[in-house]
C-alpha positions, 0 to 999 in steps of 0.5 A, a space after each residue: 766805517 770799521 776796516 773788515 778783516 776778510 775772510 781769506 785773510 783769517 783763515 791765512 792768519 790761522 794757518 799760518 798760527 797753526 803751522 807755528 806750533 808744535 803742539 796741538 793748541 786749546 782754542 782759547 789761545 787761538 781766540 787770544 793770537 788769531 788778529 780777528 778772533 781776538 778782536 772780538 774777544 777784547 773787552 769781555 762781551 760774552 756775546 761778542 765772544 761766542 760769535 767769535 767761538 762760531 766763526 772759528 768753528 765755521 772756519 775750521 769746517 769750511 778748512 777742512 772741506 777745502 783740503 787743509 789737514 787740520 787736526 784735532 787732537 787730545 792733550 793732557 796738562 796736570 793730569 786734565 785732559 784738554 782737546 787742541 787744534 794743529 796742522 802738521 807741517 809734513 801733511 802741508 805741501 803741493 804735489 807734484 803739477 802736470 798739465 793735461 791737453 782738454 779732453 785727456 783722462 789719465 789717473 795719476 802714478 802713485 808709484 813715486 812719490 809724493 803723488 801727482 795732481 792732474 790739472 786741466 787747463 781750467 784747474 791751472 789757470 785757476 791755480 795760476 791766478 790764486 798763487 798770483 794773487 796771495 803772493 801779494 797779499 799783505 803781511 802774508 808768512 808764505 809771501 816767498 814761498 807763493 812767489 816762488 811758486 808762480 815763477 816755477 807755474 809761469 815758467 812751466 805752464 806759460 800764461 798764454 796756454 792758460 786763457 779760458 774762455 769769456 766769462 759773461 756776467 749777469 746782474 741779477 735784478 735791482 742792482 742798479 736800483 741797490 748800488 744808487 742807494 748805497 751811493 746815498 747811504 755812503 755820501 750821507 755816511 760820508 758827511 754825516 747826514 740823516 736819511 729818510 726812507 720807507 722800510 718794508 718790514 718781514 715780520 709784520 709785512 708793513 711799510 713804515 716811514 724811517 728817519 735814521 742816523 747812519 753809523 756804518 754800511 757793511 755786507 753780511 750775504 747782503 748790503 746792511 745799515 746801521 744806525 740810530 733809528 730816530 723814529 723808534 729812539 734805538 739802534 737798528 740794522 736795516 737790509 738796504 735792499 728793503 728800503 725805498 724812497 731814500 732821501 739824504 737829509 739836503 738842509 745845511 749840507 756843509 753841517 754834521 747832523 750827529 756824531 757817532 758814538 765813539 764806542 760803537 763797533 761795526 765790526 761786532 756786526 760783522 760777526 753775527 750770524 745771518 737770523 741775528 741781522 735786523 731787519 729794523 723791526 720793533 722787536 727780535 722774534 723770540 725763537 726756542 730750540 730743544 739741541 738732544 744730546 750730544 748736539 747740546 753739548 756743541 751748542 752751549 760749546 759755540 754759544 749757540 743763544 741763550 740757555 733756557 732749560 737742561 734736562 736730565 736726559 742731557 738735552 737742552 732748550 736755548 733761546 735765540 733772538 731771531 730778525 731774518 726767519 729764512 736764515 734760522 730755518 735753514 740753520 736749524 735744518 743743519 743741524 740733521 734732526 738734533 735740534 727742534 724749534 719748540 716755539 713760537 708756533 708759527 716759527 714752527 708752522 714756517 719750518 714745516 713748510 720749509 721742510 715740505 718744499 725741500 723733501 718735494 724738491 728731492 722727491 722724498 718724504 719728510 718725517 712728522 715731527 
């Protein structure tokens, strides 16, 4: 199985890219310098490219939203106007730390600065252990420097003020039941081997009998296989936590049954969006979307599906190809009214009724359309 570059990890490799730099910079260079962008963009698959585009996107955003001032910026080159990402090293640092006793309120002196931050003992020990734990991330740039801050954390805060209380974790339901299957499917990995199972579909709602050659686990919000579906003569992704009666193919144990092809990439798995995972049916759900304008614009930047039609009013419809229905709907509802799912009918019909469940759990009212 491929070696997945965690997400914490990217978004370090981007940081520490953009602080590097002086001058804002076109995506297309951090697409060819950010390890895990470029992975993805090597070798020219289009498709490849433009979730790797996505992820970037989703990267930025959720950046943002956790405090990281990054920027975007408009720069010109030979008269061409071009738009660049950067992160300012003088937005780019830790105020200063206090600690406050449980239950004590005071709002921080602005009147030196830089500004304070008011940490309670929750806030602190939290901040102590993610210091802790990217000080010892490997080929971390900032590795000095996050040691340097938990020395002056450990020194002044003391780790023994710091303990919370308990933390009591729950299983949810079928974890035992999931972690006995990918046990099967990582020996059966391991060495080689088919395995059989009984697959509940979604689109179709029937259980049908799977003889698959298995090229590699991952997890994507859930536990995925993929491999050659000998049953159907293809490559498939199954979620695991559909399959039952799984069996490992148990005649000449020591012998491989296949061998992985030696193009195939796990990590181009890693980088489709959720309704892009397969469920191991027959065929994808042909879904079509109408993005207005300028939402369309967005879309055809990311490489959001296949383009279908552009109209004069600058609207655009795109195709997508769709295995998990859930996850598509609550994308499309993202995108807050500019994007509408225009067929199939029934994909429609779901979206409604996904759209009722949401206005009535707010108490509101949807809007026809």
């Amino acid at each position: 199985m491929s070696e997945r570059i965690s997400k914490t990890q990217r978004w370090l490799d981007l940081i520490a890219y953009l602080l590097g730099r002086r001058l804002p910079v076109a995506v297309e260079e951090i697409m060819e310098a950010v390890p895990s962008y470029a992975a993805a963009t090597t070798g020219g698959d289009e498709k490849a490219s433009a979730s790797a585009r996505r992820m970037f996107e989703r990267d930025k955003d959720e950046l943002r939203a956790s405090g990281i001032p990054l920027k975007t910026s408009k720069y010109s080159i030979d008269g061409l106007e071009q738009l660049g990402y950067s992160l300012p090293r003088g937005d780019f640092y830790l105020p200063y730390l206090k600690l406050l006793e449980e239950g004590r309120k005071r709002e921080p002196d602005l009147s030196r600065g830089p500004a304070e931050l008011l940490l309670s003992p929750g806030e602190a020990r939290l901040a102590f252990d993610a210091v802790e734990r990217v000080a010892d991330l490997p080929a971390f740039p900032y590795a000095a420097e996050a040691r340097s801050a938990f020395r002056k954390l450990a020194f002044d805060l003391k780790r023994e003020s710091l303990s919370g209380s308990d933390v009591l974790w729950v299983d949810p339901p079928g974890t035992a039941e999931l972690l006995e299957r990918l046990k099967i499917l990582s020996d059966s990995l391991l060495a080689n081997k088919r395995v059989r199972f009984a697959y509940r579909g979604i689109h179709r709602g029937e259980t049908t009998a799977r003889d698959v050659a298995g090229y590699g686990l991952f997890f994507h919000r859930d536990w995925y296989l993929v491999g050659h579906d000998d049953t159907r003569d293809a490559l498939r992704v199954f979620r695991v936590a559909r399959m039952d009666d799984l069996e490992p193919n148990s005649s000449a144990p020591k012998q491989p049954d296949y061998q992985v092809p030696a193009d195939f990439r796990l990590d181009a798995y890693l980088q489709r969006d959720a309704w892009e995972l397969g469920a191991g049916e027959e065929k994808a759900l042909e879904a079509e979307v109408l993005f207005h304008f300028p939402a369309s614009i967005l879309a055809e930047r990311n490489g959001s599906g296949e383009l279908v039609q552009e109209r004069p009013d600058g609207s655009s419809v795109r195709r997508f190809e769709v295995q998990q229905i859930d996850p598509f709907l609550r994308w499309v509802m993202t995108q807050a009214g500019e994007a509408e799912i225009t067929g199939p009918p029934e994909l429609r019909g779901a979206m409604r009724e996904m759209v009722d469940k949401v206005t009535n759990m707010y108490g509101g009212e949807a809007e026809n359309g």
